[in-house]
Structure formats: structure tokens, C-alpha cells
C-alpha positions in Angstrom: 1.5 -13.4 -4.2 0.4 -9.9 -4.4 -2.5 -8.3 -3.5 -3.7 -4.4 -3.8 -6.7 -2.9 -1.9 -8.7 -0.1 -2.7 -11.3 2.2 -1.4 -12.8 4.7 -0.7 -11.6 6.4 3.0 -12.4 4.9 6.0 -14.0 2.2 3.7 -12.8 -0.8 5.8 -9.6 -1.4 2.9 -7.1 -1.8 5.6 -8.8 -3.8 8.2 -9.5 -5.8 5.1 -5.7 -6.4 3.9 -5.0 -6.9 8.0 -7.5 -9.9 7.9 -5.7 -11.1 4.1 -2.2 -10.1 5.4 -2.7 -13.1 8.2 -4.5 -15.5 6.7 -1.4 -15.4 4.3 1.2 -15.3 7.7 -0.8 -18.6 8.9 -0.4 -20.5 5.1 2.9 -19.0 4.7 5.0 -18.8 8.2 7.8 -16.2 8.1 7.5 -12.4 9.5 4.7 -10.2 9.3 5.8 -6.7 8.4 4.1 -3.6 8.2 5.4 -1.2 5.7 4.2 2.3 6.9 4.3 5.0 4.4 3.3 7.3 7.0 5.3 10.1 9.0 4.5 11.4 12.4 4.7 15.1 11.3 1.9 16.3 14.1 0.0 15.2 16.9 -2.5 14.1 15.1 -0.7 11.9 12.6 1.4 10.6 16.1 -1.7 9.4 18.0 -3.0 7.9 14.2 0.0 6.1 13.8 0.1 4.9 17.7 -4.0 3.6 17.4 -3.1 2.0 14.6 -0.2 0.0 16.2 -2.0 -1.0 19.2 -5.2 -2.1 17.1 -3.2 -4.3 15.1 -1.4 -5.9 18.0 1.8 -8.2 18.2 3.9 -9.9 15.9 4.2 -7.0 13.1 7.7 -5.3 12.1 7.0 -2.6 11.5 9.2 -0.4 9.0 9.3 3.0 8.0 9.4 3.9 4.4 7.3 7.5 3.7 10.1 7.5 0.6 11.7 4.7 0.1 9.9 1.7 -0.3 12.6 -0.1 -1.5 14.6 0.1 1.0 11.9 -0.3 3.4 11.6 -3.6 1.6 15.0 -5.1 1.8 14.7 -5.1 5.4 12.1 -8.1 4.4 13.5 -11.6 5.3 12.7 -13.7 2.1 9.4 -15.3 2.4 8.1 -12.6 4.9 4.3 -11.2 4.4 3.8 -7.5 4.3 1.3 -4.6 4.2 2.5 -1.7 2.5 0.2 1.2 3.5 -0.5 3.2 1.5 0.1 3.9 -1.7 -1.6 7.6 -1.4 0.1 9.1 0.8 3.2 7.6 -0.5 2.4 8.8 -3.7 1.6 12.0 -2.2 5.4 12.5 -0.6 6.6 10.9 -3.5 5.5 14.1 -5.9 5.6 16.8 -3.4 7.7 15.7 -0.7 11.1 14.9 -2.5 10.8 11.5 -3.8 10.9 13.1 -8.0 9.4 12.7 -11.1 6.1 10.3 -11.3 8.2 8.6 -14.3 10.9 7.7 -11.4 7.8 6.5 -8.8 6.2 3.9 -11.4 9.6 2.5 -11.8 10.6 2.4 -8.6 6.8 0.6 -8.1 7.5 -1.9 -10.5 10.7 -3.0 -9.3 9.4 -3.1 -5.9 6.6 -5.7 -7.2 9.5 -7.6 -9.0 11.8 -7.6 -5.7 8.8 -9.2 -3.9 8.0 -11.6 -6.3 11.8 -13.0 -6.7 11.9 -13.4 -2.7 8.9 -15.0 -1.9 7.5 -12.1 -0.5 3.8 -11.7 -0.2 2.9 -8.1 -0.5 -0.9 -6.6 0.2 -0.7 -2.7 -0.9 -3.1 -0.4 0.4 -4.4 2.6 -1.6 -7.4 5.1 -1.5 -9.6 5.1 -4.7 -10.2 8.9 -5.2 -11.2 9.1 -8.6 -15.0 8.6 -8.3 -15.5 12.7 -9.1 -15.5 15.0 -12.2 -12.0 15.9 -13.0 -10.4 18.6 -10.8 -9.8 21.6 -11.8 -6.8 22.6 -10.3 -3.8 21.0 -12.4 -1.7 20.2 -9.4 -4.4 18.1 -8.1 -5.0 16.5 -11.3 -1.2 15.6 -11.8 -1.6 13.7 -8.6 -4.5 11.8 -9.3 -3.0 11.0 -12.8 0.2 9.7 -11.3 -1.7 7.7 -8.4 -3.9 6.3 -11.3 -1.2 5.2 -13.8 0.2 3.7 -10.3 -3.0 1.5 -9.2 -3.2 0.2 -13.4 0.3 -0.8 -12.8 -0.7 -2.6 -9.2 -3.8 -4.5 -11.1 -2.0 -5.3 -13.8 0.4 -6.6 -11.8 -1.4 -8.2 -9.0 -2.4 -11.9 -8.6 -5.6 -10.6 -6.6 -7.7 -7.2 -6.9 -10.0 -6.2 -4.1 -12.3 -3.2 -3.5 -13.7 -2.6 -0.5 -16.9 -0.7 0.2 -18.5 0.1 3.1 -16.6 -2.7 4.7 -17.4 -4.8 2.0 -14.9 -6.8 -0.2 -15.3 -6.9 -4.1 -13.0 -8.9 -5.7 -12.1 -7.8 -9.4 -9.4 -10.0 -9.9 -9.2 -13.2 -7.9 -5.7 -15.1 -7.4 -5.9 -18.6 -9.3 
């Protein structure tokens, strides 16, 4: 089963694929993992991450993958249940940060949905919808936002349930059969 979950920021998407992530865990059994695409790079970002740990409470493992979300992944027992959050920034570190080309970051996305499926896994991925404006201007800015696009297609192409969530709010666009 896979899941992705956009919207806007501070939308209410992650408390959202929290709530999803362990209604799954109680169906399913096996681990809860949290696959955190962040990195603690200031004080800010270190008290963010830290919140966000203590909000979401016991029983997560989490694992840190701002790169490498495969192997970030195969530290998943089969049958486990995992957030992966977020896509953006991910995205983000993937382009700018040393990850490579956005050719090598939508394959490496689409074996990661493969690698889930053939274990079992469930996976809920988390990712900001920042394409609600004109087209930017700057081309930098509008490579990234092309790459995170073709990125999210791939995800609701891919995904057995699509959910947008606004103002706290879930829409669900495509609903798991």
C-alpha cells in the first residue's frame, strides 16, 4: 500500500499521514518507521526536528535519509509501515545538495516505490504542493519545481491512494480499492 500527501505548508499534510501511517500500524502490525529527509543543519532545523519527535511520541524508528532514501529504506523490516517526509526537501538536497541529476532522482523514486511494494511495506510520502503560482521566473527555481512535479505525477501514478490536505482538511483524489 502506498499513499502520497500533499499540501500546501503547514496545511495539516503530516499530522494527516501520522493519523494514516497508524491506522495502517494497527491493521498491519510490524514497525512504525519514520523516514526523515531532514538534516539538523541549525538551531532552528534541531529544535524542528526535536518538536517533531516528541509530538509524535513512542514506537517510531526513526531513520535518517536527507540523500539516500534507499538506503534509508532497507533498514525497513519487511512488512513495516513508514512515513517518508518529505519529498521537498528531499528533492531539494537531491538537486542542490549532491544527490545528481533529476533523471537519477525519479529513478531512484521509482525503485524505492517498487522495493516497498515487493516487501510488504506500506509507505505514506509527504510532499509540499508549491505549484499553485504563475511560473517563476528565475530558471533555477523553475528546474526545481519541474523536477518535484514530474516527481509527485510519478507518486500519483504510482500510488494506491492520493490525498490533499487543506486547511487541515483531507481531499482524497485517488482512493485505495
Amino acid at each position: 500500500m502506498i499513499a502520497f500527501v500533499s499540501g500546501g505548508a503547514r496545511s495539516g499534510k503530516s499530522d494527516f499521514a501520522e493519523r494514516l501511517v497508524r491506522e495502517w500500524h494497527r491493521a498491519r502490525g510490524g514497525r512504525r518507521y519514520y523516514l526523515a529527509t531532514a538534516r539538523a543543519s541549525d538551531t532552528e532545523m534541531t529544535a524542528r526536528i526535536a518538536r517533531h519527535r516528541r509530538e509524535r511520541g513512542d514506537g517510531w524508528f526513526t531513520l535518517e535519509a536527507p540523500l539516500a532514501l534507499d538506503t534509508g529504506l532497507a533498514r525497513v523490516e519487511d512488512g513495516g509501515t513508514v512515513l517518508l517526509d518529505c519529498l521537498t526537501l528531499w528533492a531539494s538536497q537531491w538537486l542542490y545538495g549532491g544527490g545528481g541529476a533529476a533523471a537519477q532522482g525519479e529513478r531512484l523514486l521509482g525503485e524505492l516505490l517498487t522495493r516497498a511494494r515487493g516487501r510488504s511495506i506500506a509507505l505514506v510520502v509527504v510532499s509540499n504542493d508549491i505549484n499553485e503560482a504563475l511560473p517563476p521566473r528565475d530558471p533555477e527555481v523553475w528546474r526545481y519545481l519541474a523536477f518535484l512535479q514530474r516527481l509527485h505525477r510519478q507518486l500519483a501514478r504510482e500510488a494506491d491512494r492520493v490525498v490533499e490536505v487543506v486547511a487541515g482538511l483531507p481531499i482524497d483524489w485517488k482512493e485505495a480499492r
